[in-house]
MARZA-905375 format. One record per residue (C-alpha): z, y, x. Coordinates in nm, 2 decimals. Layout:
<pt><w>Z</w><v>Y</v><u>X</u></pt>
...
***
This chain:
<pt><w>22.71</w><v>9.06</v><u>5.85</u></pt>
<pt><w>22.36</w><v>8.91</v><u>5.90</u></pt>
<pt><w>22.07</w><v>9.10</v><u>6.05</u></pt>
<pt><w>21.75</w><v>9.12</v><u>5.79</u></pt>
<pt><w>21.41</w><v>9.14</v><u>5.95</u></pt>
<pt><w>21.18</w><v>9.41</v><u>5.72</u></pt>
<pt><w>20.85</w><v>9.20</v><u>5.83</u></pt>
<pt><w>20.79</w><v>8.86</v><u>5.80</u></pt>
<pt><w>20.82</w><v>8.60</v><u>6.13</u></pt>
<pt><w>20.52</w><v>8.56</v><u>6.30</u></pt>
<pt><w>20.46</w><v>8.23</v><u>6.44</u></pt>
<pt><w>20.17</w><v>8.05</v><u>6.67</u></pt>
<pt><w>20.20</w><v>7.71</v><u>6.60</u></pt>
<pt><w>19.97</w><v>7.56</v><u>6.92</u></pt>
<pt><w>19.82</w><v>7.18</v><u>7.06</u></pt>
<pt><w>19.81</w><v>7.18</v><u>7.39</u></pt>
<pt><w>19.53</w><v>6.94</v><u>7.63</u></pt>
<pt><w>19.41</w><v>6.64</v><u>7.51</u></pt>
<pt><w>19.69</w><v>6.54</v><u>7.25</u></pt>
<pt><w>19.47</w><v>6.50</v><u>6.97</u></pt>
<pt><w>19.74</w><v>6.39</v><u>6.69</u></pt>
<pt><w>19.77</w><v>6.75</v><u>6.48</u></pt>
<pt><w>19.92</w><v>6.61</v><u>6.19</u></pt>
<pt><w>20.28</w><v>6.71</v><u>6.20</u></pt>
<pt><w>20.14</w><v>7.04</v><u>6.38</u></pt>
<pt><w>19.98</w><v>7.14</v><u>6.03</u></pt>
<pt><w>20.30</w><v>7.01</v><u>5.85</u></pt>
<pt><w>20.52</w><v>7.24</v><u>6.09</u></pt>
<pt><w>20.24</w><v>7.52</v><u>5.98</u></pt>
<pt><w>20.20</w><v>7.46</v><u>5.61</u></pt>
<pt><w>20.61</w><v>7.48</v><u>5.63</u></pt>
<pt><w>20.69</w><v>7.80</v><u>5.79</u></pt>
<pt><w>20.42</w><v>7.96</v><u>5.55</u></pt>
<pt><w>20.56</w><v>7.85</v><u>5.27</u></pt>
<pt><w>20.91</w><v>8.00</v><u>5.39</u></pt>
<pt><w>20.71</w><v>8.31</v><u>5.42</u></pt>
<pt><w>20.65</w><v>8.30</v><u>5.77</u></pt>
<pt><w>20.33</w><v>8.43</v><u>5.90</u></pt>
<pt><w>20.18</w><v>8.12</v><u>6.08</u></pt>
<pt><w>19.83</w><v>8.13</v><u>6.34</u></pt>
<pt><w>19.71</w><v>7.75</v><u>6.40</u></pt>
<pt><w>19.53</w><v>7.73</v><u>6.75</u></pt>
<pt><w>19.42</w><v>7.40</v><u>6.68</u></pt>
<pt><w>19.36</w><v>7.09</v><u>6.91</u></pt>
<pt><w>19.32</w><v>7.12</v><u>7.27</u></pt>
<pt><w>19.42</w><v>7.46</v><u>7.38</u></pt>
<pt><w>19.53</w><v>7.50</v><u>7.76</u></pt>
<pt><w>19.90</w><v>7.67</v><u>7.83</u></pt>
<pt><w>19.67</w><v>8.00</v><u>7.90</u></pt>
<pt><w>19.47</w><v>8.04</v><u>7.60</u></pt>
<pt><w>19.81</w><v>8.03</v><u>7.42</u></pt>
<pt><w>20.01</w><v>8.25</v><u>7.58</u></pt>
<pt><w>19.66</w><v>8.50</v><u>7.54</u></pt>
<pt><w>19.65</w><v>8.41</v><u>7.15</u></pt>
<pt><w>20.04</w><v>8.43</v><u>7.12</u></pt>
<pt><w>20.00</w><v>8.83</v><u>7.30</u></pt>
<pt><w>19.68</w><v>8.93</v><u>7.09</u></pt>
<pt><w>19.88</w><v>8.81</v><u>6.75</u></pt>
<pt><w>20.20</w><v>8.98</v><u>6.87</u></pt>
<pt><w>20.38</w><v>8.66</v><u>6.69</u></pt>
<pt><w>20.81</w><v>8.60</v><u>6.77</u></pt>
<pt><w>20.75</w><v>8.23</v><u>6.85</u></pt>
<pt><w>20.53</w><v>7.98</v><u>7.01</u></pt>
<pt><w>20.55</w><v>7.65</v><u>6.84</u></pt>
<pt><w>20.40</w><v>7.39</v><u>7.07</u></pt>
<pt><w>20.36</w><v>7.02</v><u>6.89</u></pt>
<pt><w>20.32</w><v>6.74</v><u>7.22</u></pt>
<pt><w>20.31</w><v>6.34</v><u>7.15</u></pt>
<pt><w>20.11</w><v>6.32</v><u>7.45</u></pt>
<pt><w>20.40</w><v>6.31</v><u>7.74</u></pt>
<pt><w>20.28</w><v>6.59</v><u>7.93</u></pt>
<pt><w>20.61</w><v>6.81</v><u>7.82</u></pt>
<pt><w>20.71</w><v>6.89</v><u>8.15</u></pt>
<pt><w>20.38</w><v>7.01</v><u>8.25</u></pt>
<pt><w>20.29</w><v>7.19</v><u>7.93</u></pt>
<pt><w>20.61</w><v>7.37</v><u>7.88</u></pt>
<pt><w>20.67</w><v>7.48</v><u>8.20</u></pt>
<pt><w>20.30</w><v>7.62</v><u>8.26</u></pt>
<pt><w>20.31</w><v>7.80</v><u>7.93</u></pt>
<pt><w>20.63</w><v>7.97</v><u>8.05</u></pt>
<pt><w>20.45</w><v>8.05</v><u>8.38</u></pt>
<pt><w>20.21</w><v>8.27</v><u>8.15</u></pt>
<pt><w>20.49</w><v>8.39</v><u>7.94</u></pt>
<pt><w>20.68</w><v>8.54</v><u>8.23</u></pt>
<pt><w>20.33</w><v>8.67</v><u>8.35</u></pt>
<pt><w>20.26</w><v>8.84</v><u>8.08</u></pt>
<pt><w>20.60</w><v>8.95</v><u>8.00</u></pt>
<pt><w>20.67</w><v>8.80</v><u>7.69</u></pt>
<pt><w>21.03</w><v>8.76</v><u>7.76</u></pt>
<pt><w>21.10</w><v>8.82</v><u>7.40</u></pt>
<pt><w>20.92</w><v>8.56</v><u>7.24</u></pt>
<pt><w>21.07</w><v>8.24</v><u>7.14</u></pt>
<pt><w>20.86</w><v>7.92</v><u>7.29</u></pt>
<pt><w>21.00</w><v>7.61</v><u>7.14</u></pt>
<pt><w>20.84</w><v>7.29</v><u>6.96</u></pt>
<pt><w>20.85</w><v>6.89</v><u>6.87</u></pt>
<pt><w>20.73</w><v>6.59</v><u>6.95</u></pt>
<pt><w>20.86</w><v>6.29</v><u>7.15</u></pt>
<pt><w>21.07</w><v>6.47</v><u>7.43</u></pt>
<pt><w>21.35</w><v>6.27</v><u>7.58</u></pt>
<pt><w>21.72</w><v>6.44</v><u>7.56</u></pt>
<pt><w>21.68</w><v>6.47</v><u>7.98</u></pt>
<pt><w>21.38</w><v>6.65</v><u>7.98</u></pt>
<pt><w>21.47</w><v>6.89</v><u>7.69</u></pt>
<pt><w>21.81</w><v>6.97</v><u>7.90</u></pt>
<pt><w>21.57</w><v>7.02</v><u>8.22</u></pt>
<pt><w>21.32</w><v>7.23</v><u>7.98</u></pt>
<pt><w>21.59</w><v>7.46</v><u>7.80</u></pt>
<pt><w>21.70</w><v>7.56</v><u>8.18</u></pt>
<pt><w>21.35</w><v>7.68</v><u>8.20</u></pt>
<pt><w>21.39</w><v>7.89</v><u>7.94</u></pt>
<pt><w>21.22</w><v>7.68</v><u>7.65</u></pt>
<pt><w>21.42</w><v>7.69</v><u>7.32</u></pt>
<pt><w>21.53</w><v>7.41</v><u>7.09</u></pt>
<pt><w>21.28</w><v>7.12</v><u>7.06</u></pt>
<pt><w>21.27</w><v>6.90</v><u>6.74</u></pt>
<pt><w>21.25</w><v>6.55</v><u>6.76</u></pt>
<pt><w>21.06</w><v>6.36</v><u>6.49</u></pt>
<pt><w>21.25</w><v>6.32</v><u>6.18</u></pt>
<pt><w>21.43</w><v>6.72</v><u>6.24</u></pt>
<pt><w>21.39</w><v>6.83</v><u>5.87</u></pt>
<pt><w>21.20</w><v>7.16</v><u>5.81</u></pt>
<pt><w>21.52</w><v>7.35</v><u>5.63</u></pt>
<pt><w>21.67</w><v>7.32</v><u>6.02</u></pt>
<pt><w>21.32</w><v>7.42</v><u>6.23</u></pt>
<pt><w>21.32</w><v>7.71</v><u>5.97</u></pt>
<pt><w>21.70</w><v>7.84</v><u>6.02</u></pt>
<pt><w>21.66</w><v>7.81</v><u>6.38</u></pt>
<pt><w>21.35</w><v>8.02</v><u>6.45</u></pt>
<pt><w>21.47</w><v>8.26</v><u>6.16</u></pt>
<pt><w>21.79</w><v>8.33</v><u>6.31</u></pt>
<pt><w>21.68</w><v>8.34</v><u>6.67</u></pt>
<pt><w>21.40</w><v>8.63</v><u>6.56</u></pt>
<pt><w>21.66</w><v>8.83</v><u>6.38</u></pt>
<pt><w>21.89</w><v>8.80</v><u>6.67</u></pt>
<pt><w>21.65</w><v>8.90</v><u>6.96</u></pt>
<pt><w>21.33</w><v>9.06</v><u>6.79</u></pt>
<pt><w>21.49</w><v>9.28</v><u>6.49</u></pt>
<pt><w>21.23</w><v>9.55</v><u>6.52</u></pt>
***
């Protein structure tokens, strides 16, 4: 029997430094709102800080964190730093971009979630942050 969330999904969909290519970021966005997700764009060039702030003022379920720029495995693992400061251990952090299969391994030990690759169709980026909500924020 599957869990049924009585609120929609909030998600912060994010750019992080100087990666200035927010295309697929507002795809991702338009996306999970039109699956009735409630979705917060940061826009371009947010630090892992200012985030993690606008991800605890919102109170959203997920992070969504777009990078193209190679600087994954600083990014991630600073915005994780925050997370853990600020006790969000309940909030999913995951995202896309060009991430190689080492690095995600290295970045899901750190706790990061599943990151999309280009080409990850929306139907699957949608399932997967819809079932990992139900499962770990059904309140």
């Amino acid at each position: 029997m599957s869990k049924e969330l009585n609120r929609p999904i909030r998600v912060l969909v994010a750019k992080v430094g100087l990666d200035g290519h927010d295309r697929g970021a507002k795809v991702i966005a338009t996306s999970l709102r039109d699956a009735g997700m409630e979705v917060i764009y940061t826009g371009l060039r947010q630090t892992p800080e200012m985030v993690v702030n606008t991800a605890l003022q919102e109170d959203v379920d997920a992070i969504g964190i777009s990078i193209l720029s190679g600087a994954h495995m600083t990014v991630f693992p600073k915005i994780i730093h925050f997370m853990k400061e600020k006790q969000m251990d309940d909030v999913l952090l995951t995202g896309g971009g060009i991430i190689p299969d080492g690095d995600r391994t290295k970045l899901a030990e750190l706790g990061v979630g599943e990151l999309f690759p280009p080409g990850t169709t929306m139907a699957s980026i949608v399932k997967y942050i819809r079932n990992w909500v139900t499962e770990n924020r059904n309140f």
